[in-house]
C-alpha positions in Angstrom: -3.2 -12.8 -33.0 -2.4 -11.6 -29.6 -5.0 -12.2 -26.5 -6.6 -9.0 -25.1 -7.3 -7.5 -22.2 -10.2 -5.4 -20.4 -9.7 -3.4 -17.5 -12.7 -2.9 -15.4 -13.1 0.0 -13.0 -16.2 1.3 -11.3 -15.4 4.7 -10.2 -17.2 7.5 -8.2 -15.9 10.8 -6.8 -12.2 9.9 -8.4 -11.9 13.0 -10.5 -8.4 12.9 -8.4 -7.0 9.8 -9.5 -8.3 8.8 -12.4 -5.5 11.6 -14.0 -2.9 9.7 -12.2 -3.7 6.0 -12.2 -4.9 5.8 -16.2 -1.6 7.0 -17.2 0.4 5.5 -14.9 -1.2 2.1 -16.3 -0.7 2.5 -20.0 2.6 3.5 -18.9 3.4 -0.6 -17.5 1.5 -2.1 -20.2 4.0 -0.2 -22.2 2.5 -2.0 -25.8 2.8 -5.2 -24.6 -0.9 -6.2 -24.4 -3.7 -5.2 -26.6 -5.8 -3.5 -23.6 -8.7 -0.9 -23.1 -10.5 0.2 -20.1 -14.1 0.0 -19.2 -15.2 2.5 -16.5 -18.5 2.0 -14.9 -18.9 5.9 -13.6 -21.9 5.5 -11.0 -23.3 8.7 -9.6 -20.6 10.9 -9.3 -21.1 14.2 -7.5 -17.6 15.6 -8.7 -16.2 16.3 -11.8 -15.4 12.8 -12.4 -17.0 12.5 -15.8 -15.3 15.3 -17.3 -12.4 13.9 -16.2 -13.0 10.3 -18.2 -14.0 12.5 -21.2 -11.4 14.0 -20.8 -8.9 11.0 -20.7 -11.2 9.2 -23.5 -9.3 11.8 -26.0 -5.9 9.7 -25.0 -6.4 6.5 -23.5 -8.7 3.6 -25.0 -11.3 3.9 -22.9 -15.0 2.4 -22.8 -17.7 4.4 -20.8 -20.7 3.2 -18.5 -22.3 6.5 -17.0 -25.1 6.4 -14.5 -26.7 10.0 -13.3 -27.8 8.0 -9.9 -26.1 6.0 -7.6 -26.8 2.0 -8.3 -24.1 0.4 -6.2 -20.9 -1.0 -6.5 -22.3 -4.1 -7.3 -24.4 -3.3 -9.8 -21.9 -0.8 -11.4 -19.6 -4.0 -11.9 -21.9 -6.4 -13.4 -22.8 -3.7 -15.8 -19.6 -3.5 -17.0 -19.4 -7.1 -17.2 -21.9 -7.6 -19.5 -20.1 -4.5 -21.8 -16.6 -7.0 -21.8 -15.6 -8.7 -24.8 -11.6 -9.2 -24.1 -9.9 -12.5 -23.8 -9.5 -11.5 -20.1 -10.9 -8.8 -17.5 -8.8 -7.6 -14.8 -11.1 -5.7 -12.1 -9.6 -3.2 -10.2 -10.7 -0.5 -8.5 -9.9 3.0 -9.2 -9.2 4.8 -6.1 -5.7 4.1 -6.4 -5.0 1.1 -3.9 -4.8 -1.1 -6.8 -1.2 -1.1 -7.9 -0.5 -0.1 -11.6 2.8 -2.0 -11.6 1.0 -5.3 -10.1 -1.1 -5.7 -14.2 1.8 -6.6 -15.6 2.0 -9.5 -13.1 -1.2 -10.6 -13.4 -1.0 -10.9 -17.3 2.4 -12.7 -16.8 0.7 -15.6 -14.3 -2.7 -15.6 -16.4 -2.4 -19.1 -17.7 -2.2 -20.4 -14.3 -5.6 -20.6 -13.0 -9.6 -19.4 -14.1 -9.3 -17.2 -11.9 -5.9 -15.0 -10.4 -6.4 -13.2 -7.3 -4.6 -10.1 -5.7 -3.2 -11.1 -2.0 -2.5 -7.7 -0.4 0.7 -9.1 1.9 0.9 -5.4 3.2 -2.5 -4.3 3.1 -3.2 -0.7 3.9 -6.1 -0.3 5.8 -7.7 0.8 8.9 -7.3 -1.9 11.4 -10.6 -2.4 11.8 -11.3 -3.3 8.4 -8.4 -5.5 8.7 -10.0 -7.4 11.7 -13.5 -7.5 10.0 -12.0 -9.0 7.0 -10.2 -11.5 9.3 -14.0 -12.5 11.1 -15.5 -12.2 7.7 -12.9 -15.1 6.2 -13.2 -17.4 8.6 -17.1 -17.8 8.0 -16.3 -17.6 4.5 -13.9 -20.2 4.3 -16.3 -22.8 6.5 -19.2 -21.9 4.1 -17.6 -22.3 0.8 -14.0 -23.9 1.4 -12.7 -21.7 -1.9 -8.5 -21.8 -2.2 -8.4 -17.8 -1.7 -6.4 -16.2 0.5 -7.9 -12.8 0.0 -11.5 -13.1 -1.8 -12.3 -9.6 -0.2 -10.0 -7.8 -2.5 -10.9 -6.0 -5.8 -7.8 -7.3 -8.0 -8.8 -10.0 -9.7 -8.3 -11.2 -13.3 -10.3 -13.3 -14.9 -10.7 -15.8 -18.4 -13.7 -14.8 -20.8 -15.1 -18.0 -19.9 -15.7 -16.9 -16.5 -16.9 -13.4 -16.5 -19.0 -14.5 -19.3 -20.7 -17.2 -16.6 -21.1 -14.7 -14.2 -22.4 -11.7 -15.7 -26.0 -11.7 -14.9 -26.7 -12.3 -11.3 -28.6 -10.7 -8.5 -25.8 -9.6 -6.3 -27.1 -10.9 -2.5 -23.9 -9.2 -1.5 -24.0 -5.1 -2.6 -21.6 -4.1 -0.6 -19.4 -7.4 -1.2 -19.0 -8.0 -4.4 -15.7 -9.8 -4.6 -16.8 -12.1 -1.7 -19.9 -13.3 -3.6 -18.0 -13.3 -7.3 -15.3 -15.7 -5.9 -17.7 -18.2 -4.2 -19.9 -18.7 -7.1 -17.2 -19.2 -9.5 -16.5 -21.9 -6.9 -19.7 -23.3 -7.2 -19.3 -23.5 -10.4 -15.9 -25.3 -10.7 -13.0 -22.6 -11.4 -10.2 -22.9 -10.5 -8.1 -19.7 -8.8 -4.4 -18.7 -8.4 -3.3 -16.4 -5.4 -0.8 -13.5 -6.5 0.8 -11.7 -3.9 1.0 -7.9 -4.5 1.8 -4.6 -3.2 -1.0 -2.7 -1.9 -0.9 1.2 -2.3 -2.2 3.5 0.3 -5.5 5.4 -0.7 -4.3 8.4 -2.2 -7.2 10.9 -1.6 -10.7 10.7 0.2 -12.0 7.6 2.4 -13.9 4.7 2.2 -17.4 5.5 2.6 -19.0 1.6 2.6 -16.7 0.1 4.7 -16.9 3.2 7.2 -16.3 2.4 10.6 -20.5 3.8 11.7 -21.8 1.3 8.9 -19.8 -1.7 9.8 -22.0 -3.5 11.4 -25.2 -3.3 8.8 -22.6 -4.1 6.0 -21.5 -7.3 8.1 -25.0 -8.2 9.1 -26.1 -7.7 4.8 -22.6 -9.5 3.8 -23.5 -12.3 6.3 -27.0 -13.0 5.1 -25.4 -12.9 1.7 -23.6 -15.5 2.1 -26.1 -17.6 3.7 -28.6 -17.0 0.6 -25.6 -17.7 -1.8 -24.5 -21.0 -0.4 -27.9 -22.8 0.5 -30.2 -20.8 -2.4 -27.9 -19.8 -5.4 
């Protein structure tokens, strides 16, 4: 019996990719695993969800919908909870997350809990990039974890561990990855850094990680990690 795999993707406002990057996935898995998506739709003010519907008719796809906004966060953990698969490869689904790069995270799977993207040519706005660079050096002092890029949404992960880390009150919204990474840490998995290419964003911007709301998300992500390593 082969293992399986479930693809998780929170989505809002990508009525314009999801057309593109479902396809073009199927298209690299090519057969080779036994795979569906789960897409945690949160609030969309587009026609995002007609678009899933739409791609349901083709593609195995599982669907979360939400008529408000709950958060990235909370988006995630929902779909975590739905998961059933041998593995669960997050990724997110406004087309920065290379469809080429699954097949190299199912081909390095056996080598740690835990395999984590490594954008080695990440496409962002510097000052993201330099944020992320602050951000990971406070990181690293607080919870010493073997990542080179926890930051990233890219990760792939054994049932064991999603299933240990489905039901927790996120003290990081608008850092998810950050706060999934060190408490699989705490407790005791192991990780794997896989460098991969990292796609431009194809349509749209970054709305959390906006330049204006940089320093409230730094100030939350902070505290986060404070409450996560001295009260989690």
């Amino acid at each position: 019996m082969r293992e399986t795999l479930e693809i998780l993707m929170p989505t809002h406002n990508e009525a314009k990719i999801l057309p593109l990057i479902i396809p073009a996935i199927d298209k690299n898995i090519n057969n080779q695993i036994d795979y569906s998506f789960i897409i945690c739709e949160d609030g969309s003010t587009d026609n995002t969800l007609d678009v899933i519907n739409e791609l349901k008719k083709k593609y195995p796809i599982k669907l979360i919908t939400s008529k408000n906004k709950k958060g990235y966060s909370v988006a995630v953990l929902d779909g975590i909870k739905l998961a059933k698969a041998d593995y669960l490869l997050f990724m997110d689904s406004d087309g920065q997350s290379n469809p080429i790069e699954v097949m190299n995270f199912w081909n390095n799977r056996k080598k740690a809990n835990i395999i984590n993207g490594n954008r080695t040519n990440r496409n962002d706005f510097m000052y993201r990039k330099i944020y992320s660079k602050i951000a990971y050096i406070i990181y690293k002092f607080l919870f010493s974890v073997a990542i080179k890029d926890p930051s990233y949404a890219y990760v792939l992960t054994e049932k064991k561990v999603y299933s240990n880390l489905s039901n927790f009150e996120p003290q990081m919204p608008d850092g998810f990855f950050w706060e999934f990474n060190a408490r699989a840490s705490k407790k005791g998995f192991n990780f794997f850094n896989l460098d991969i290419i990292h796609q431009k964003r194809l349509y749209g911007i970054t709305r959390i990680y906006s330049f204006k709301n940089l320093p409230k998300v730094s100030y939350n992500n902070f505290l986060g990690m404070l409450k996560i390593k001295f009260f989690s």
